[in-house]
N, C-alpha and C positions, 0 to 999 in steps of 0.2 A: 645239267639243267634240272631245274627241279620241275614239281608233278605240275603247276600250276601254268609253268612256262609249254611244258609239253602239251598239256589240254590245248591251249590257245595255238599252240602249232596246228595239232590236229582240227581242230574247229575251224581255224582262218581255212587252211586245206579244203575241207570238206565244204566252206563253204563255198570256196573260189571256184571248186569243180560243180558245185549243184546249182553256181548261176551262168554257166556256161549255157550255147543253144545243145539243144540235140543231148544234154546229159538226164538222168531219171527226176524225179519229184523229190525224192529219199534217199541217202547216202546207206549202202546196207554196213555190217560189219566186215565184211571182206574189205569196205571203203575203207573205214576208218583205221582197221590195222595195217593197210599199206599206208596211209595218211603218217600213222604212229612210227610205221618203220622207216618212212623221210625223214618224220625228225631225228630218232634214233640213229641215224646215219648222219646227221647235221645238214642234210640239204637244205640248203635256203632257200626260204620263201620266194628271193624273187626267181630264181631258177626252176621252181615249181610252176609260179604262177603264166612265167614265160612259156614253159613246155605247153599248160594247157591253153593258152592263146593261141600258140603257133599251131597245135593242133589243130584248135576247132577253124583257124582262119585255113588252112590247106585242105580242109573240109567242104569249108564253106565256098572258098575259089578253086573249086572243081568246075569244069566244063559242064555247061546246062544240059550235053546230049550224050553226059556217061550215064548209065545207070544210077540212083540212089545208093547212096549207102545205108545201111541199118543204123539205128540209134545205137550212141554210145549206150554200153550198159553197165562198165564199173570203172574205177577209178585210174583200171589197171590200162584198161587202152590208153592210158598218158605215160607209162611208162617207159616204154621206148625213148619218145621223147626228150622227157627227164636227161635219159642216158646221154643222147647226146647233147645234152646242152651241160652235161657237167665235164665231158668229154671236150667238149669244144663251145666254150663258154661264150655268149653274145652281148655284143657293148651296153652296158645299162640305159643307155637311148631306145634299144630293142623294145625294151617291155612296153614306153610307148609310143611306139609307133604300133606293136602288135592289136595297143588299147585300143588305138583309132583304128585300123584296119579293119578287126573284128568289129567293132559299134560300122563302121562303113558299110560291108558285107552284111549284115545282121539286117539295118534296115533294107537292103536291095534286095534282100530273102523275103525279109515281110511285103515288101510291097508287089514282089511278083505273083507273090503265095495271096495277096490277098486284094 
């Protein structure tokens, strides 16, 4: 691949995890070189994008009477993840159904929150 194709990896990456809920303002550089080292490994986009859906939706449909969790704070909490959805890969209908679910969850969070 070349440099211009990897940029756009990494940039679509960084940007899919900085408009998640519950991720920072600012992607630091520890972001961006795990971001660098998915493409350099060839993980797909949508398998990236899947990981950080399912995540923040298992987040988000936690039980109202667990404790909070702390904000995500780098890129690397999706890592896990990742592993298993390349481990055990999800039908491409997944990514959206994850879309809606998450926008679902998303606004039932803003409306209880506000």
């Amino acid at each position: 691949m070349n440099d211009s194709h990897a940029a756009r990896y990494v940039t679509t990456v960084v940007n899919l995890y900085l408009g998640l809920p519950e991720t920072p303002l600012h992607a630091t550089t520890q972001d961006r070189r795990l971001a660098s080292r998915l493409q350099e490994r060839g993980v797909d986009l949508r398998v990236v994008e899947s990981a950080f859906l399912l995540a923040s939706v298992r987040r988000l449909a936690r039980p109202a009477d667990v404790p909070p969790l702390s904000p995500i704070r780098s890129l690397a909490y999706f890592q896990p993840v990742i592993e298993e959805l390349l481990s055990q890969p999800a039908a491409e209908t997944y990514l959206v159904y994850l879309r809606s679910k998450l926008e679902q969850l998303s606004r039932g969070k803003l409306k209880a929150n506000g």
